[in-house]
Structure formats: structure tokens, C-alpha cells
BAFI-3210 file (N, C-alpha, C; in Angstrom, 3 decimals, decimal comma, padded with zeros to 6 digits):
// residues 149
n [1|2|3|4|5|6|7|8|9|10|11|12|13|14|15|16|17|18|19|20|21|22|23|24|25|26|27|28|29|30|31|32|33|34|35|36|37|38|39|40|41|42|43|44|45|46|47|48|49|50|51|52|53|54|55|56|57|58|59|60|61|62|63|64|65|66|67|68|69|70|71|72|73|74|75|76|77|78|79|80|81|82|83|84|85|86|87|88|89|90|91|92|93|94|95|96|97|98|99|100|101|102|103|104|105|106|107|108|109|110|111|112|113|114|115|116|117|118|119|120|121|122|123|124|125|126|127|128|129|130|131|132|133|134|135|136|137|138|139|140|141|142|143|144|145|146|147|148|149]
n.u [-152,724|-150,846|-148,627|-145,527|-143,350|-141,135|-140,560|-138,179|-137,186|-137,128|-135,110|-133,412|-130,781|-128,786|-127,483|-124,101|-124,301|-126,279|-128,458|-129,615|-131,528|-133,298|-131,759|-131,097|-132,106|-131,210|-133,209|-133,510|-132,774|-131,232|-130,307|-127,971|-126,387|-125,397|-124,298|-122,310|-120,597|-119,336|-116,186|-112,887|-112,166|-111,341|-111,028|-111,966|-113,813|-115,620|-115,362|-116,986|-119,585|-119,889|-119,966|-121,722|-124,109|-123,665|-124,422|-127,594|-128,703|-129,527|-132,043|-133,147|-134,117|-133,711|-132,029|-130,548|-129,050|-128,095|-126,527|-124,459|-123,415|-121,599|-120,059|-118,373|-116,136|-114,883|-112,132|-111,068|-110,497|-111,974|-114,551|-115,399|-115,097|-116,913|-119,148|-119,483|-119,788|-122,089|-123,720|-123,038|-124,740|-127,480|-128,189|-130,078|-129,979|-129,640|-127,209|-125,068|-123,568|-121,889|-120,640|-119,205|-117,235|-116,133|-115,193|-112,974|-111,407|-110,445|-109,156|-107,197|-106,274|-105,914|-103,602|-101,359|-101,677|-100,211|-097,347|-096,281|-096,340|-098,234|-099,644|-101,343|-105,026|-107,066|-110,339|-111,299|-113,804|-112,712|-114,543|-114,807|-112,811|-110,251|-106,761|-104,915|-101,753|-100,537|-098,324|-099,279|-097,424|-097,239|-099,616|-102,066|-105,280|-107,218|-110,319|-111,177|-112,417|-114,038|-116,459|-119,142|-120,640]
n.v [-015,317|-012,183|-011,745|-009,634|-008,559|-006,754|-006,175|-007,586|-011,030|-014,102|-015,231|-013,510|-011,219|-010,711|-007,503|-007,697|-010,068|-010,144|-008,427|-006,253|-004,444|-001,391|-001,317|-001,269|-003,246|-004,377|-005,729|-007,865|-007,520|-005,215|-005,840|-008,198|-006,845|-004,847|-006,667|-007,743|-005,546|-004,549|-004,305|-005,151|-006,604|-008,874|-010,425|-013,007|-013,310|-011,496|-012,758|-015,056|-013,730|-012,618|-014,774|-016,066|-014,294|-014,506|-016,586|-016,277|-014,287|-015,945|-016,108|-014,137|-014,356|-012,973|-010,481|-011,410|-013,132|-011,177|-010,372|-012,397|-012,848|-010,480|-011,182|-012,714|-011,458|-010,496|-010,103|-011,996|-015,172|-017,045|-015,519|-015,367|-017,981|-018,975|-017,686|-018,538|-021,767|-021,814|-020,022|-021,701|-024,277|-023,543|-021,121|-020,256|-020,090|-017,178|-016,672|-018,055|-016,603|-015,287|-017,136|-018,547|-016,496|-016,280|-018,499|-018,556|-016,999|-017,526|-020,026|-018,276|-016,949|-019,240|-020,361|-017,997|-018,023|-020,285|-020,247|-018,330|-019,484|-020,826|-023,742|-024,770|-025,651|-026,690|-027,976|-026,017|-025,262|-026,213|-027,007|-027,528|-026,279|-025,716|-026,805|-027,323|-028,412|-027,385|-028,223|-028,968|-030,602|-030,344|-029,266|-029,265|-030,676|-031,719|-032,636|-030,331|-027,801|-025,960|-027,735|-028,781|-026,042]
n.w [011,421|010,943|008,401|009,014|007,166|006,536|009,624|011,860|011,541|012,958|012,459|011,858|011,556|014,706|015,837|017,100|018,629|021,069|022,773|024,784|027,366|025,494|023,230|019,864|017,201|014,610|011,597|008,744|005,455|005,438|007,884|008,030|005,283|007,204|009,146|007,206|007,024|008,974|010,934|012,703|009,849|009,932|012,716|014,748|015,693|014,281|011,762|011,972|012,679|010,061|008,476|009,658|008,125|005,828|005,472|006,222|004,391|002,508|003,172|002,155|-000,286|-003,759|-003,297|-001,139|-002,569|-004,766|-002,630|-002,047|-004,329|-004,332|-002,177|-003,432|-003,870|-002,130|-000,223|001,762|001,856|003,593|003,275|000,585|-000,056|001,409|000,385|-002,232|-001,892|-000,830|-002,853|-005,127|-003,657|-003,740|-005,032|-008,195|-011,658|-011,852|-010,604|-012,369|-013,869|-011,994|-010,532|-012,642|-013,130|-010,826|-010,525|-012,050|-011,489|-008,580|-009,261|-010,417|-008,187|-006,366|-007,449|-007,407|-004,425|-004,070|-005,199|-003,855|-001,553|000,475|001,008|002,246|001,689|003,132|003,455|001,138|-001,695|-004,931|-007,053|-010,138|-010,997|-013,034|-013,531|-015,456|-016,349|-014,278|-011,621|-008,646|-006,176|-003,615|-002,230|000,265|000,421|002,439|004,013|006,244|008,005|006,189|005,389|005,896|005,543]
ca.u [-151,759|-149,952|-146,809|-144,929|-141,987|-140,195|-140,027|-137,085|-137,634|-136,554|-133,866|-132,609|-128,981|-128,735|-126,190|-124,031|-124,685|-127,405|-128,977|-129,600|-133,002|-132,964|-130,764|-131,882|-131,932|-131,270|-133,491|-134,035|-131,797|-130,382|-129,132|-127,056|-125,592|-124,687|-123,125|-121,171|-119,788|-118,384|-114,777|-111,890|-112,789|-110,273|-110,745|-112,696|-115,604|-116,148|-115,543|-118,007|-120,634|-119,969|-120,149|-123,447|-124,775|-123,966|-125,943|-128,892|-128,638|-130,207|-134,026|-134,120|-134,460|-132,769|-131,666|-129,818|-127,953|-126,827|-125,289|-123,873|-122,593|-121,361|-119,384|-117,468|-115,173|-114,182|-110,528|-110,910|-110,506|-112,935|-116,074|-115,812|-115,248|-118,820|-120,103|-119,072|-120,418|-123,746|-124,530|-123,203|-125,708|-128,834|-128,550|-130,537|-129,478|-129,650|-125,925|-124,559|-122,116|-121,005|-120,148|-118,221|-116,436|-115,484|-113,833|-111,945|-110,527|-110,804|-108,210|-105,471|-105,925|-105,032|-101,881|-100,353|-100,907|-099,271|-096,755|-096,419|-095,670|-099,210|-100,094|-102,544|-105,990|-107,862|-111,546|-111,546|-114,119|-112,172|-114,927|-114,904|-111,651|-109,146|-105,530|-104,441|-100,586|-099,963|-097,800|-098,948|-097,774|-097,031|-100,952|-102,933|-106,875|-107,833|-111,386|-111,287|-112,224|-114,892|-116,893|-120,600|-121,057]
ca.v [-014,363|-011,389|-011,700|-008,812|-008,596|-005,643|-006,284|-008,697|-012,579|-015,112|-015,980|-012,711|-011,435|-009,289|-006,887|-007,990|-011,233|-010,663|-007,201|-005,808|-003,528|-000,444|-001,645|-001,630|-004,851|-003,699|-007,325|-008,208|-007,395|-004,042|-006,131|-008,787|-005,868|-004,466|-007,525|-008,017|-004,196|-004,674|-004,086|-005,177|-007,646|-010,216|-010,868|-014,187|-013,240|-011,046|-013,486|-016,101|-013,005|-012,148|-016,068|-016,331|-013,646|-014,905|-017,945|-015,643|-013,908|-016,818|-016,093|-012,741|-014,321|-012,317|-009,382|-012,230|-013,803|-010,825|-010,003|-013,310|-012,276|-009,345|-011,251|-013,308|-010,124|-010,346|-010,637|-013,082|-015,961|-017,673|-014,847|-015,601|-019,506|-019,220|-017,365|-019,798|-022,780|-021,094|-019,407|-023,338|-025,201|-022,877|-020,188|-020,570|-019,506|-015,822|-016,541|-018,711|-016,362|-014,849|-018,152|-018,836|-015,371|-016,597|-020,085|-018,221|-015,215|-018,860|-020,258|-017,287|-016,907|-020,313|-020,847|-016,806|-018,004|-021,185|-019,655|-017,334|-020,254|-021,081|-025,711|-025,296|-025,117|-027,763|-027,335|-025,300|-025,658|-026,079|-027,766|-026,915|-025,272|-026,498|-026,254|-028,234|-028,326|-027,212|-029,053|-028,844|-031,446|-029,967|-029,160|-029,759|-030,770|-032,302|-032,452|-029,833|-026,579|-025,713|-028,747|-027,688|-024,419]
ca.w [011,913|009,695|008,229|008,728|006,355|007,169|010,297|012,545|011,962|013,733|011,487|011,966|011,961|015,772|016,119|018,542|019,066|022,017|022,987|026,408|027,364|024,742|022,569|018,994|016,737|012,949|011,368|007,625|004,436|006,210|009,035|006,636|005,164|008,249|009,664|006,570|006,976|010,692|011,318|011,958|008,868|010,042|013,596|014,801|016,372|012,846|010,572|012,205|012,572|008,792|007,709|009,623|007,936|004,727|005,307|006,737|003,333|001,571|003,646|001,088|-002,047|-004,649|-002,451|-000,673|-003,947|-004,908|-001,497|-001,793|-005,543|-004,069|-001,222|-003,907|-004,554|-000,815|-000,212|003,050|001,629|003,710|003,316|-001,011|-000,388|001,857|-001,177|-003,315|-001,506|-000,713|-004,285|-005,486|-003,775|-003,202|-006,116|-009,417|-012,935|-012,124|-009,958|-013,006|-014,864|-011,319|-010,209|-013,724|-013,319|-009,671|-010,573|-013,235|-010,564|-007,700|-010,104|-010,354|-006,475|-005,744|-008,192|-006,824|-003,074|-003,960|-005,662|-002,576|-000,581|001,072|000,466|002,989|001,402|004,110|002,935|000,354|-002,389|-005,716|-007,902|-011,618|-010,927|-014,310|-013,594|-016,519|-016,705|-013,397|-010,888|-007,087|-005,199|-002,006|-001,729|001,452|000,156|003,580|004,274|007,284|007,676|005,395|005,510|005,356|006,421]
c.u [-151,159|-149,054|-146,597|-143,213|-141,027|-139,543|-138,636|-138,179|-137,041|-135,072|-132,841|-130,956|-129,599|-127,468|-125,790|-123,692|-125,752|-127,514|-129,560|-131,427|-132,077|-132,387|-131,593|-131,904|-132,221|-131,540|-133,098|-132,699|-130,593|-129,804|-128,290|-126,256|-124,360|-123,707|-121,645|-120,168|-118,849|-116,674|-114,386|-112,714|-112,180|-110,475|-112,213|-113,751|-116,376|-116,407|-116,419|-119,091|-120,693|-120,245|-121,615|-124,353|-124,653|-125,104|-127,028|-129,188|-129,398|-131,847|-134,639|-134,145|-133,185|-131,721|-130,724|-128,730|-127,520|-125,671|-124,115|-122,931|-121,145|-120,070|-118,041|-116,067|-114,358|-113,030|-110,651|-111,534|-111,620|-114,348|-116,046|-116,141|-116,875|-119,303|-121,108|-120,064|-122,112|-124,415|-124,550|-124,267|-126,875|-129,415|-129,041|-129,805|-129,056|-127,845|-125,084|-123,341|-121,251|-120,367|-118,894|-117,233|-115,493|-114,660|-112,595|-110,864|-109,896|-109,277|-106,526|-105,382|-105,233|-103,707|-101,253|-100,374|-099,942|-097,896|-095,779|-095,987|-096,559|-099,460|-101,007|-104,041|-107,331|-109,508|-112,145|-112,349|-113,945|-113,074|-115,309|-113,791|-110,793|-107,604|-104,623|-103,141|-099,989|-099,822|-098,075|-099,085|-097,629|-098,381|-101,496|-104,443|-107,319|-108,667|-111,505|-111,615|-113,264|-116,373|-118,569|-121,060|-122,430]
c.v [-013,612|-011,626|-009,921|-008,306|-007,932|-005,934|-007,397|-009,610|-012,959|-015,724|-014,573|-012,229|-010,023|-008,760|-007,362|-009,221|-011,392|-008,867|-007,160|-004,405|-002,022|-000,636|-001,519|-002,525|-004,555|-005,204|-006,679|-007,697|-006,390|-004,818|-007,301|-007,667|-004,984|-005,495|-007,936|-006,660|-004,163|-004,781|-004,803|-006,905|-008,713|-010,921|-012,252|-014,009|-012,467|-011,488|-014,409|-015,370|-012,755|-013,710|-016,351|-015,581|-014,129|-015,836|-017,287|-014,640|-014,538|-017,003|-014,426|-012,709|-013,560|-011,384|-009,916|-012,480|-012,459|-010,179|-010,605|-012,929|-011,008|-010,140|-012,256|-012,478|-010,134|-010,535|-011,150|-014,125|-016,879|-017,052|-016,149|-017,197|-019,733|-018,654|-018,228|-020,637|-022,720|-020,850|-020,981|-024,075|-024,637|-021,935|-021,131|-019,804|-018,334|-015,342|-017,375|-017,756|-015,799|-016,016|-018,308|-017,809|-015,539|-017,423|-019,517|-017,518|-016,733|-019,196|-019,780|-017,206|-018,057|-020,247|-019,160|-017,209|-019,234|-021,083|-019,254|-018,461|-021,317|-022,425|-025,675|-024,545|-026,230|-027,370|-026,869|-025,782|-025,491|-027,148|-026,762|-026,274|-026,250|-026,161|-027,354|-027,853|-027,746|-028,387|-028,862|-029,591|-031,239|-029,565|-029,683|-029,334|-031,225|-031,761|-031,743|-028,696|-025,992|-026,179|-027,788|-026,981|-023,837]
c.w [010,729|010,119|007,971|008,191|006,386|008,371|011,087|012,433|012,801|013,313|011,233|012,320|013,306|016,360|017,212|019,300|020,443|022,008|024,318|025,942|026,409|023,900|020,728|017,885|015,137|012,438|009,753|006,635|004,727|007,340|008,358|006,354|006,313|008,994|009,161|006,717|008,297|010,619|012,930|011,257|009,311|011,487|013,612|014,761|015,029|011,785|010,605|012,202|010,831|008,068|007,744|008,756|006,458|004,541|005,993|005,248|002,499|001,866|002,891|000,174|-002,742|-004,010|-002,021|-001,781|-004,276|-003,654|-001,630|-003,039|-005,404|-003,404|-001,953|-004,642|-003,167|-001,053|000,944|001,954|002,410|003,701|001,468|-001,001|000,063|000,900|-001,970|-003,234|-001,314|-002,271|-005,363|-005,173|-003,793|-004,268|-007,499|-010,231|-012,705|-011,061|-011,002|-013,282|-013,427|-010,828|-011,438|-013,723|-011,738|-009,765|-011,677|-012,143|-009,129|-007,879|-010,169|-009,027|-006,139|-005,716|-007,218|-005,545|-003,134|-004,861|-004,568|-001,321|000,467|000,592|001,737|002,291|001,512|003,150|001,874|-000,835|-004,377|-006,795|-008,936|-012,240|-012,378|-014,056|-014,273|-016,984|-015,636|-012,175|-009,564|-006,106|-004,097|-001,714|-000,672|001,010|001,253|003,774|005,851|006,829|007,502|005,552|004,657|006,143|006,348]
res [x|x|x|x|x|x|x|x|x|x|x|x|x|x|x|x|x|x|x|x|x|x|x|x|x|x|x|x|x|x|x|x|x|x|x|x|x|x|x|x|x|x|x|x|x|x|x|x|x|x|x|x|x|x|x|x|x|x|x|x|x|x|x|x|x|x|x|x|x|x|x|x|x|x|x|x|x|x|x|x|x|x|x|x|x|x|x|x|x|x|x|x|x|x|x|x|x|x|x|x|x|x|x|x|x|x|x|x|x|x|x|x|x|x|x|x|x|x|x|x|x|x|x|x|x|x|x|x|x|x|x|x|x|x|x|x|x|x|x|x|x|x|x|x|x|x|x|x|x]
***
């Protein structure tokens, strides 16, 4: 059987979440992109379509990693943490320094929301993170949330 690469896999992101007769079904690296672009960025059903798509990001190779590179600039705190966790366990060398440029930026985010008033950070994946001389005991680390996405 041919592989046809261009076209929609199976593992495809589909606008929408289902499609009706006519409809048209944007597959492969262009539909990723597109899922991550969807508005309003914040609401539920967007942020679970934009999470999936991260993790559908990782069936285009490079193209994928740097989406994922890309998505660690997000300001939703939970797109960058799926980044994170994704380009952490799955990316090779060629995601190293964005990862190191993330736990650094990771870092000042935390301490200003906790600063700011925020001790809930259930889930969150804070490995490598150094906050050597800072005090936060009102922190919430509870294994929820995050888990493995």
C-alpha cells in the first residue's frame, strides 16, 4: 500500500472535533498549526483542542519540535507546561537550549505569580528549576492536574 504523506492520517488533528458531509478536514502539520491558532485562547473546549494538538505535533518530526519550541513562549500557563513536558520527554538535542532558555523564563514566572499571590501550582512540571534562597512555603506541588498528558 502507498503512503501518502501529505495527505490526513489517522492521528490527525480535525477541525472541530467531528465533521459533517462537505465539511473540509485541514490534516498534517497545517492542521496542528491551525488548532493551536483557534480563539478565544482561554476557553475549555480550546485549551483541550490546543493541548491535543500539541501532543499530535510530535507525529511531524522536526516540524513538530519546533511547534512545540514555539508553544513554550505561550502565555497559558498550561499550553508552555505541555511544551515543556512533551519537548522533556520525546525531544532530542536539537530542543536542548530551548528547553534551558524555558526553565530559566519557568523560574521568573513562578516566583512573580507567587509573589502575585497564586500557591496553587498542582501538577506543574518544575524539574531542573533552581530557586536557591527562596522561601515558598505556602506552595501547593500536589500531584494533580498535569499528570501525564
Amino acid at each position: 500500500m502507498t503512503a501518502y504523506p501529505n495527505q490526513p492520517q489517522e492521528t490527525d488533528v480535525v477541525l472541530g472535533g467531528s465533521t459533517s458531509r462537505g465539511d473540509a478536514v485541514l490534516g498534517g502539520i497545517e492542521g496542528v498549526k491551525q488548532q493551536l491558532s483557534q480563539n478565544p485562547p482561554s476557553s475549555p473546549l480550546s485549551l483541550n483542542a490546543k493541548i491535543a494538538a500539541l501532543h499530535n505535533a510530535l507525529n511531524y518530526r522536526q516540524k513538530g519540535i519546533n511547534i512545540l519550541i514555539q508553544a513554550l513562549e505561550d502565555e497559558l500557563w498550561e499550553i508552555h507546561q505541555t511544551a515543556y513536558y512533551l519537548l522533556e520527554k520525546h525531544a532530542a538535542t536539537q530542543a536542548e537550549l530551548a528547553l534551558t532558555q524555558y526553565i530559566i523564563r519557568l523560574a521568573k514566572e513562578l516566583l512573580n505569580r507567587y509573589e502575585a499571590g497564586n500557591r496553587a501550582f498542582s501538577g506543574a512540571n518544575l524539574s531542573w528549576i533552581c530557586l536557591q534562597w527562596k522561601i515558598l512555603s505556602e506552595i501547593d506541588l500536589t500531584v494533580e492536574g498535569f499528570g501525564e498528558l
